[in-house]
Each structure stands twice: as C-alpha cells, then as structure tokens.
C-alpha positions as CSV (number, residue, x, y, z in Angstrom):
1,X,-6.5,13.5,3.4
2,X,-5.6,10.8,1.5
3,X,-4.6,11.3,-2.8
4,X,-4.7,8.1,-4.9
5,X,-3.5,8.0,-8.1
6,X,-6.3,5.8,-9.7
7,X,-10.3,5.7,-9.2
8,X,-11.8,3.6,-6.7
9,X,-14.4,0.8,-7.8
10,X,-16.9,2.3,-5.8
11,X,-16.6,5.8,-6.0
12,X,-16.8,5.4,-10.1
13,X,-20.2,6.7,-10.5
14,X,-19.4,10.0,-8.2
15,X,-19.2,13.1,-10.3
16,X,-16.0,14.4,-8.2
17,X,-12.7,14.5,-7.6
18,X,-12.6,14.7,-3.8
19,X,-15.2,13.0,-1.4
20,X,-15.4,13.3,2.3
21,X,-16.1,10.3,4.9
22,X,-17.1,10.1,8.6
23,X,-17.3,7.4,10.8
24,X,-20.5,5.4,11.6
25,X,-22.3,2.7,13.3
26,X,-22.4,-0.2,11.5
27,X,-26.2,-1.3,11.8
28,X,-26.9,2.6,12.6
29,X,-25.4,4.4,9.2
30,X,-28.0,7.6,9.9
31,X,-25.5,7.9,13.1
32,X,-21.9,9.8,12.5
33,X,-19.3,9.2,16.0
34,X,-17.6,12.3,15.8
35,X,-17.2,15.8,12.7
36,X,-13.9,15.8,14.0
37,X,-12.8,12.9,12.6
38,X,-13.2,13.8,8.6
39,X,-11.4,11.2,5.6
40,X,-11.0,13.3,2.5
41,X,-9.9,10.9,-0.9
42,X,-8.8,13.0,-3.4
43,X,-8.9,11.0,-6.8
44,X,-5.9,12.3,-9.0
45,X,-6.8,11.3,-11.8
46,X,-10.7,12.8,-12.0
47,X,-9.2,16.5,-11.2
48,X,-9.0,17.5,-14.6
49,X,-12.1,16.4,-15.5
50,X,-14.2,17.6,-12.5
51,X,-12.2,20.9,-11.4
52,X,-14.0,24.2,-11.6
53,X,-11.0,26.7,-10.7
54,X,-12.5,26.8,-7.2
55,X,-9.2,27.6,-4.9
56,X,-9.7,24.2,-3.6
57,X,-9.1,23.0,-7.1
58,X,-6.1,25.3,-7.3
59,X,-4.7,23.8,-3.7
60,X,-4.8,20.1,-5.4
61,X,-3.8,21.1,-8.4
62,X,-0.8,23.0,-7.0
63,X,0.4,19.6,-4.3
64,X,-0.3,16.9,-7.4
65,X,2.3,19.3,-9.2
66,X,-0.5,19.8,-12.5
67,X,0.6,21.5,-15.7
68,X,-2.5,23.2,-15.5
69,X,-1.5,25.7,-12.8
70,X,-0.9,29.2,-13.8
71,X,2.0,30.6,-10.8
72,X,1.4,34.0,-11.8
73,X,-2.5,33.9,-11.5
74,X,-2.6,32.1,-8.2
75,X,-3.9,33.7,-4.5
76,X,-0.6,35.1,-2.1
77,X,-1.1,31.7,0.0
78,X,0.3,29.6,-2.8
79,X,3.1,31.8,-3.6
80,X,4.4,31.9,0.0
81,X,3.8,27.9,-0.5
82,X,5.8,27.7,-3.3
83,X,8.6,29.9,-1.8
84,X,8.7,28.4,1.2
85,X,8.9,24.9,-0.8
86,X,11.5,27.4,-3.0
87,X,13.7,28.1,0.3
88,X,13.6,24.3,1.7
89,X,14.6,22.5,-1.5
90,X,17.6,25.5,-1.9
91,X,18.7,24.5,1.8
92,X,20.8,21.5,2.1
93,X,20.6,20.5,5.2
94,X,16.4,20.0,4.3
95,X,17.7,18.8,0.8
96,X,19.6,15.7,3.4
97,X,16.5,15.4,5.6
98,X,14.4,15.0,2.8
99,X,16.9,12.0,1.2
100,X,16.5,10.4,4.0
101,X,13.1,10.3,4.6
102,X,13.1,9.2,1.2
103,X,15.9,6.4,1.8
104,X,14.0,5.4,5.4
105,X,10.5,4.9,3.4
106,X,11.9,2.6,0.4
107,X,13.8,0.4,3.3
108,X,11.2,0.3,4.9
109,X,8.4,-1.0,2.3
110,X,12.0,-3.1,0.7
111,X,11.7,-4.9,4.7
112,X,8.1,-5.7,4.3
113,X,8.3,-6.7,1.3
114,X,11.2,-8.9,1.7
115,X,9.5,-10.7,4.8
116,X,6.4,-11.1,2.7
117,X,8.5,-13.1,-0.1
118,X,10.4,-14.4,2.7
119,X,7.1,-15.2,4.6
120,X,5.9,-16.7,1.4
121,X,8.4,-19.1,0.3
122,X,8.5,-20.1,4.2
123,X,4.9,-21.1,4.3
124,X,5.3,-23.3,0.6
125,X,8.4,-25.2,2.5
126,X,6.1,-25.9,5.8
127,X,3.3,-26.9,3.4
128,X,5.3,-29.2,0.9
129,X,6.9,-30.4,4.0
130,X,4.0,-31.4,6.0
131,X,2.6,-33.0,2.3
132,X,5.7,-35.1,2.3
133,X,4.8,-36.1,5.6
134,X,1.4,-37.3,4.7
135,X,2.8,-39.1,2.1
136,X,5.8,-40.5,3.3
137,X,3.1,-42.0,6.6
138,X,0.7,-43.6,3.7
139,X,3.0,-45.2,1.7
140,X,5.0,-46.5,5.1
141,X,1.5,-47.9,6.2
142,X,1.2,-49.3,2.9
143,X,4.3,-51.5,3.7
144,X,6.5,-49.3,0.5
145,X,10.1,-49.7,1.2
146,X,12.1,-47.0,2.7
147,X,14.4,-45.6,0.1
148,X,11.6,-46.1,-2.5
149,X,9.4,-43.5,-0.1
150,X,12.9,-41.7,0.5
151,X,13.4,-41.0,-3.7
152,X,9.3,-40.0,-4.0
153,X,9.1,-37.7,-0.8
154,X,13.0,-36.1,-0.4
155,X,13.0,-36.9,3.6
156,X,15.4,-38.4,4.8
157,X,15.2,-42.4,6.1
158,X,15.0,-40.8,9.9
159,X,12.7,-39.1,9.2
160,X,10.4,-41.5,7.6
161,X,11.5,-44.3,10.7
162,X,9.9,-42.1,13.2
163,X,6.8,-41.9,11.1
C-alpha cells in the first residue's frame, strides 16, 4: 500500500481516493501474473472529497491522522489501534527505537542525496575537464602558444605538452 500526499497525473480523472494495480504482460494487458501480488495508491489528498464513511475510509482516515475522525464513534479495531499506538509511544524504550528509525531514514536519504550533489558536481569537473581538453588540442594544433592556451583552458603546461 503505498499513500502519496499529492494526485498523480494520470490517475486525475479517477473518481477515488484509493486504486488497486496488478501486474501484467506488457503486449498482453487482458493477462494479470499473479492476485497475490496487489499495489494499492492511496491519494491523501482526494480522501476528503471521495470518502463515504465506509470503514475503509475510517482506516485511512485514522493512519493519515484526519481531523475528521470521530474516536468515540469508531469500530473496537481502531480503538485497540489507537491504544496500542497509546501504549508504544508511552513506552520509552519504543519512544528510542522509533528515534532512531527516524535518525537512520534522514541519514540515509542525507547519503544519497549527498552523493547525488557529490555525483553531480563530479560529472561537471570531468565534463569541463575533458572540454578543456578539446580545446587546449585545437588551439595546440593551431600553433597558439602555450601559456596563452594555459590562461584560456586552466591546465597546466604538462598537461597541454602531452596533448
């Protein structure tokens, strides 16, 4: 089950808050692999609008943490949710297992997004290198002096020499 926080492009013109995929055959889309494999999307922000008070709606309503939940008028399953939600936020040791979930999953997407940057700048060095290159061999061919190619390109005269 997956719960977005926004609509999706093409699920716009669906009149519901929660759709259900399978998987299928490309070229054979009357063909479904497996029932046992189910994606549910769960569009947060059509809830409001498409909820009929249907316990399903109450479930979603109740995990996206909506205003529009009445406690007292909901089924015994919820309540023993909600206490046992109740019992592990009281609990500390939970309480520290939950903080570091919580600390584990912002490192981790702080990594990746690091050695994206990281990734990034790396790959405008190699390119702006391997441009200076290009450069540096056309103006050499052109019979351009050395330090004049060393002042345009920023490589240094060894580098230019074994051009």
């Amino acid at each position: 089950m997956q719960f977005i926080d926004f609509e999706l492009e093409k699920l716009k013109e669906i009149p519901k808050y929660m759709t259900k995929w399978n998987l299928r055959e490309k070229d054979y889309r009357k063909i479904v692999l497996t029932d046992i494999i189910e994606l549910y999307i769960i569009e947060m922000s059509k809830v409001e609008k498409y909820a009929k008070n249907s316990k399903t709606d109450t479930w979603v309503k109740y995990i996206i943490g909506s205003e529009d939940i009445n406690m007292e008028m909901v089924d015994e399953d919820i309540k023993q949710a909600q206490k046992v939600l109740e019992d592990i936020s009281n609990d500390e040791y939970e309480q520290y297992l939950a903080d570091l979930r919580e600390k584990y999953i912002l490192d981790m997407n702080n990594i990746e997004s690091t050695g994206i940057r990281k990734g990034i700048e790396q790959g405008i060095q190699q390119g702006t290198m391997k441009r200076n290159l290009q450069i540096a061999k056309k103006m050499k061919s052109k019979n351009i002096d050395i330090d004049s190619i060393v002042e345009i390109t920023g490589l240094t005269k060894e580098e230019i020499k074994k051009l």
